[in-house]
C-alpha positions as CSV (number, residue, x, y, z in Angstrom):
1,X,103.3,82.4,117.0
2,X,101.8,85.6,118.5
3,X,102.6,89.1,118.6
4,X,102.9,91.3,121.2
5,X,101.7,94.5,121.1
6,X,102.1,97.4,124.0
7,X,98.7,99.4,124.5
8,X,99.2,102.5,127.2
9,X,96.3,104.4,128.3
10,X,98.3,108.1,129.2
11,X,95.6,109.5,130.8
12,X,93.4,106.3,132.1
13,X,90.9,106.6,129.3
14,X,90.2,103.9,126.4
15,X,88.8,107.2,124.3
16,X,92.2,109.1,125.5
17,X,95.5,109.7,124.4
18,X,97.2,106.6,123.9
19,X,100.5,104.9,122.8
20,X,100.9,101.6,121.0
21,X,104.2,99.7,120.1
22,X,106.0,96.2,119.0
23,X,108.5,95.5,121.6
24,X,111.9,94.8,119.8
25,X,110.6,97.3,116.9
26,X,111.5,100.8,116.6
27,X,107.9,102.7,115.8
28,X,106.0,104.1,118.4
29,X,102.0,105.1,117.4
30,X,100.4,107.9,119.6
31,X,96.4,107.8,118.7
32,X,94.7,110.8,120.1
33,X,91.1,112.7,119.6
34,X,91.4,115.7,117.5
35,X,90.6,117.3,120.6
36,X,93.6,116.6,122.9
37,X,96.1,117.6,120.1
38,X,97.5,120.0,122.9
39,X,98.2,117.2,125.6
40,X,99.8,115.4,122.3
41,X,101.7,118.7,121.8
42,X,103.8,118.7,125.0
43,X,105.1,115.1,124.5
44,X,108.0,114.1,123.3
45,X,106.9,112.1,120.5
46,X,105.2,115.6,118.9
47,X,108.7,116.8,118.9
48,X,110.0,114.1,116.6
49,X,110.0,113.8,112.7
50,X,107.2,111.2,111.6
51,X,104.3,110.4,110.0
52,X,100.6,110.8,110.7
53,X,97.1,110.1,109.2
54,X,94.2,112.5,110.1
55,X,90.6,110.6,109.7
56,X,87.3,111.2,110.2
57,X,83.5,110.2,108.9
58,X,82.1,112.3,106.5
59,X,78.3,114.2,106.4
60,X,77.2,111.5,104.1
61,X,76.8,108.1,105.1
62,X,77.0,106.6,102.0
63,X,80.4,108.0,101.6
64,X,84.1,106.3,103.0
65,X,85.7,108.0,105.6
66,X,88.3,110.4,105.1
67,X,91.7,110.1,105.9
68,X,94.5,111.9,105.0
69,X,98.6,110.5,105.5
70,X,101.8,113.4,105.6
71,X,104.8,113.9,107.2
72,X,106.8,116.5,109.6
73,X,109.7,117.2,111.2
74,X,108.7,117.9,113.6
75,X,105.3,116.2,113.8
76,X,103.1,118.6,115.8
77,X,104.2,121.9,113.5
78,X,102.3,120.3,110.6
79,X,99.0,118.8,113.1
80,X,98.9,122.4,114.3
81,X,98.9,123.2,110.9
82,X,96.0,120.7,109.9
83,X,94.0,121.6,112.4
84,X,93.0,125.1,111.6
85,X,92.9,124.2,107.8
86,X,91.7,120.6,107.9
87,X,88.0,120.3,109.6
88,X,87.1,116.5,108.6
89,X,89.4,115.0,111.3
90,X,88.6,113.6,114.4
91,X,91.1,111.5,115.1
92,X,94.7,111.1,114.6
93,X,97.3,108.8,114.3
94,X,100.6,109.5,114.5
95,X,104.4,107.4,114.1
96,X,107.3,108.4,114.9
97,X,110.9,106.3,115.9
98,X,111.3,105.3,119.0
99,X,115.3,106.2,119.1
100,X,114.5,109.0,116.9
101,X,116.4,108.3,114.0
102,X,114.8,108.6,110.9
103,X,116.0,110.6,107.9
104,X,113.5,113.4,106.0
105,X,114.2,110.8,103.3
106,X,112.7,107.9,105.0
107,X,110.2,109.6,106.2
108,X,109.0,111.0,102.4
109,X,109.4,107.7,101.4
110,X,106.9,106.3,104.1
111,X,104.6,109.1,103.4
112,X,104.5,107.6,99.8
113,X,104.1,103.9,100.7
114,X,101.0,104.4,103.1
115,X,99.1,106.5,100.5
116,X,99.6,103.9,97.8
117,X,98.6,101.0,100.5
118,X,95.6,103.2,101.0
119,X,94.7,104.0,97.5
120,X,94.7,99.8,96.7
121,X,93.3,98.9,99.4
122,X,90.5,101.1,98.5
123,X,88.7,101.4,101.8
124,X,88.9,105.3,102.5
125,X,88.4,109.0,100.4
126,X,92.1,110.1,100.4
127,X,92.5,113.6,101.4
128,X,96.2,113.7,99.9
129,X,95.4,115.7,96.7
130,X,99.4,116.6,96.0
131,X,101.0,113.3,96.9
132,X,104.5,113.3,96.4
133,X,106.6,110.7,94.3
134,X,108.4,107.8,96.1
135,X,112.0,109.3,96.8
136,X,115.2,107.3,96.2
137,X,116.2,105.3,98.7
138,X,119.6,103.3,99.0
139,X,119.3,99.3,99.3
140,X,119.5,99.7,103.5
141,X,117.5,102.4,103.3
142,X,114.5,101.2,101.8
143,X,114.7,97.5,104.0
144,X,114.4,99.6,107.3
145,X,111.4,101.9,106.2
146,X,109.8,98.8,105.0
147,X,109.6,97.0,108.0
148,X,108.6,100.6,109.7
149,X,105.6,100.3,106.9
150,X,105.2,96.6,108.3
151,X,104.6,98.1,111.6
152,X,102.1,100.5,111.1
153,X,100.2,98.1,108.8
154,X,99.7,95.8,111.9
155,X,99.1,98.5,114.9
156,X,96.6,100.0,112.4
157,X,94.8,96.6,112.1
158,X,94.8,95.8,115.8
159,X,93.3,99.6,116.5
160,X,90.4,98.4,114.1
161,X,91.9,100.6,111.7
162,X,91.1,98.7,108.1
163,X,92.7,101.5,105.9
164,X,95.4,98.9,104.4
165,X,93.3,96.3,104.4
166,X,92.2,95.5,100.7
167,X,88.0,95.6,100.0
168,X,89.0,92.7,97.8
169,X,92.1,90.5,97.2
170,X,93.3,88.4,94.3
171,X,91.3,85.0,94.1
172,X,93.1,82.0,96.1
173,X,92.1,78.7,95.3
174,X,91.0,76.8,98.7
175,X,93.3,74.5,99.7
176,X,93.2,70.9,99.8
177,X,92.0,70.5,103.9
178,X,90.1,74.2,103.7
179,X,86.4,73.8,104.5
180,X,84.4,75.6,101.8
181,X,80.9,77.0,103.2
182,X,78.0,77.3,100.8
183,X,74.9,79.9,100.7
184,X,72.2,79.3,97.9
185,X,69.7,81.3,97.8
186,X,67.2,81.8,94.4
187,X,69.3,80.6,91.9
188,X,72.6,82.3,93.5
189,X,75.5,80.4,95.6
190,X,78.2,81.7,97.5
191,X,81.1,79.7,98.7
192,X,83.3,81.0,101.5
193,X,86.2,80.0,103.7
194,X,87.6,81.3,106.5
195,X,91.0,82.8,106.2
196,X,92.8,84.8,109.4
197,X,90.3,85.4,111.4
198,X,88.0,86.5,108.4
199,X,85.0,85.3,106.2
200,X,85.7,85.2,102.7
201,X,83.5,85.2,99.8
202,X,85.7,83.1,97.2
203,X,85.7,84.5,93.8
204,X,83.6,82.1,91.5
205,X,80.4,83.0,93.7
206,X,77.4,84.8,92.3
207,X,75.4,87.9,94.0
208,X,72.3,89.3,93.8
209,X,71.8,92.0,90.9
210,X,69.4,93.9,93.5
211,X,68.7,94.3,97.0
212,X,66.2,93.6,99.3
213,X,63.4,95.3,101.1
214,X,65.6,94.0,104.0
215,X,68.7,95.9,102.9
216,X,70.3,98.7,104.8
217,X,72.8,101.1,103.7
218,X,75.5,99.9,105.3
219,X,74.6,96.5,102.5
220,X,74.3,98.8,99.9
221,X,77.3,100.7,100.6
222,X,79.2,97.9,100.6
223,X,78.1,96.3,97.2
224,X,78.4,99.5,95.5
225,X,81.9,99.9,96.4
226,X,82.8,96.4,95.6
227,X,81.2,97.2,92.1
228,X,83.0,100.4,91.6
229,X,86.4,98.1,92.8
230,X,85.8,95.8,90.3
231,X,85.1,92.5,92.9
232,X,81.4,92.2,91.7
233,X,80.7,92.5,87.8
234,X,77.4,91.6,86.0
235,X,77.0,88.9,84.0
236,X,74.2,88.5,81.1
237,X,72.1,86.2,84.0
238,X,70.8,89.3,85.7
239,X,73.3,88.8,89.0
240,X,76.5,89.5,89.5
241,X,80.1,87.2,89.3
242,X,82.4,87.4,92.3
243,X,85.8,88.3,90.4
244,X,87.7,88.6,93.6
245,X,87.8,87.4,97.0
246,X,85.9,89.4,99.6
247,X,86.9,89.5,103.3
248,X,84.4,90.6,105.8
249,X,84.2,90.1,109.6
250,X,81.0,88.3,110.1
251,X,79.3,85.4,108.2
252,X,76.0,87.5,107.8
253,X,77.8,90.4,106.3
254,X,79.0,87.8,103.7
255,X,75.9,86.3,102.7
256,X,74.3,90.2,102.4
257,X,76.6,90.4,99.7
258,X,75.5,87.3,98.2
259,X,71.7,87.8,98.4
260,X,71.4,91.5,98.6
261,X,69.8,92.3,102.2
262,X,70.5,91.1,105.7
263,X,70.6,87.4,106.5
264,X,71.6,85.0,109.3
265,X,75.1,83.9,107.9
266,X,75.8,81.3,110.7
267,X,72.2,79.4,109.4
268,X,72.7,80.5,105.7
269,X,76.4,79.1,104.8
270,X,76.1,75.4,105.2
271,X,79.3,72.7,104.8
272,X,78.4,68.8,104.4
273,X,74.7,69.7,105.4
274,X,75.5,71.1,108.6
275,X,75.8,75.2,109.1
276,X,78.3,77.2,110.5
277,X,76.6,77.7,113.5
278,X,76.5,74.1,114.1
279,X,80.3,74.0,113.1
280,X,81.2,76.6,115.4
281,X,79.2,74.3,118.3
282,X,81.2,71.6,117.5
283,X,84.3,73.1,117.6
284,X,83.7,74.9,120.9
285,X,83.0,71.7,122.9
C-alpha cells in the first residue's frame, strides 16, 4: 500500500520554501534555503514550538555533511539564533504540529531521538556537541512523539534526506524466493539482493583491500567510512569481509565497493548467468 505525501511549492520554486506533510498525521515539515529564513520567519509554522535540523557540505570533500538537530519554542527564535552563530548551514528543515500541540517535553524528547537516529545511522558530522539526555515521558506520551519521529524519518527519506538511513544494517539472510546477484572479480565475490528499492551488498561478500586507478573520491569516501563503521574489516587474505549489509542506490555503486574503483554494476552482478541488466529487460517487457 502507498503513502501519500503533500509537497507545496510556497513560492513556485522546487529550490524555494516549501512544506511537506502525511495527510491524517499531525507534523508539518517546512524545508527552506538558509537564505529565505525571513520569508520562513513571517509564517505561522516559525511561530510554533518544534524541531529542526540545520545542514550543510563541508570545505572538505572527503568529509560527511554537517547537520545539526535542536528544538524551540518558538522555532524561528532559536534559527535566528543559528544563523548568526552557525555558518555551515545551507539548508534547513524544520517540524512542527500541525494543531500545535506539543509539550516542551515532547519536543526534548524528539530532539533526543533524531540525534541518536543520526549518530547510528552514521551518515552525517553531528554538530550537536551538548546533546541533552532523553527526558521522561509517560506511557502516552512517548507512543505520540514516536510516531511524530516515524514521520520525519519518512519526509526526510522522500526529500533525499539519508540522515536516518543506516551506512550499514545488521546482516539478513536472503529469503527463500530472493534473487541473489553475484560480482567476481580477481579472487573477490560479492552477492547482493535488492531490498526496498535498494542494492544491497549482503554480508558474507568480500572487497577489495585497495582501489583502483579508476577510483574516485566519492568510492574512496565511501569505503573508508564503511571501514571506520565497522561494515568492511580485513581479513589475513589481503581484502576485506563484508560484516554487514550495505545499501546503496545503484548497482555500480555496489560493485565499487566490492572491487575498489568504478564498474558497470548492471554487467558486473550476474544471477543464473544472466546480468542485471538483462534482468531488468526482462522484467520491463
Amino acid at each position: 500500500m502507498g503513502k501519500l505525501i503533500r509537497l507545496f511549492l510556497t513560492d513556485d520554486k522546487p529550490d524555494g520554501l516549501r512544506t511537506a506533510e502525511i495527510p491524517n498525521m499531525m507534523v508539518m515539515a517546512t524545508l527552506f534555503p538558509r537564505t529565505l529564513l525571513d520569508d520562513f520567519s513571517s509564517r505561522e509554522e516559525a511561530k510554533k514550538p518544534g524541531v529542526y535540523m540545520l545542514y550543510g557540505s563541508p570545505l572538505d570533500d572527503n568529509s560527511k555533511p554537517i547537520l545539526y538537530i535542536g528544538e524551540g519554542d518558538p522555532v524561528i527564535t532559536r534559527l535566528k539564533d543559528h544563523s548568526t552563530k552557525k555558518d555551515f548551514w545551507t539548508e534547513a528543515f524544520v517540524f512542527t504540529s500541525k494543531d500545535g500541540y506539543i509539550t516542551k517535553t515532547q519536543i526534548k524528547y524528539l530532539e533526543s531521538r533524531l540525534i541518536l537516529l543520526a549518530q547510528e545511522a552514521d551518515r552525517v558530522q553531528l554538530d550537536n556537541i551538548n546533546a541533552s539526555g532523553e527526558p521522561t515521558l509517560s506511557e502516552v506520551d512517548r507512543a505520540e512523539v514516536e510516531q511524530f519521529c516515524v514521520s520525519i524519518q519518512v519526509l526526510a527519506k522522500a526529500m533525499r534526506l539519508n540522515f536516518f538511513e543506516p551506512l550499514a544494517r545488521p546482516s539478513q539472510a536472503p529469503s527463500a524466493n530472493e534473487i541473489v546477484y553475484s560480482f567476481e572479480t580477481k579472487g573477490l565475490r560479492g552477492k547482493m539482493a535488492i531490498r526496498e528499492g535498494q542494492y544491497v551488498i549482503l554480508s558474507g561478500s568480500t572487497a577489495s583491500l585497495n582501489h583502483l586507478p579508476s577510483s574516485n573520491n566519492a568510492i574512496k569516501k565511501l569505503r573508508g567510512d564503511l571501514v571506520s563503521n565497522g561494515a568492511l574489516i580485513e581479513n589475513d587474505q589481503g581484502s576485506y569481509n563484508v560484516v554487514k549489509d550495505i545499501p546503496v542506490n545503484s548497482a555500480s555503486y555496489a560493485a565499487a565497493i566490492i572491487c575498489g574503483g568504478n564498474y558497470n554494476g548492471l554487467v558486473g552482478w550476474k544471477y543464473r548467468g544472466k546480468t542485471l541488466k538483462e534482468y531488468e529487460e526482462l522484467m520491463n517487457h
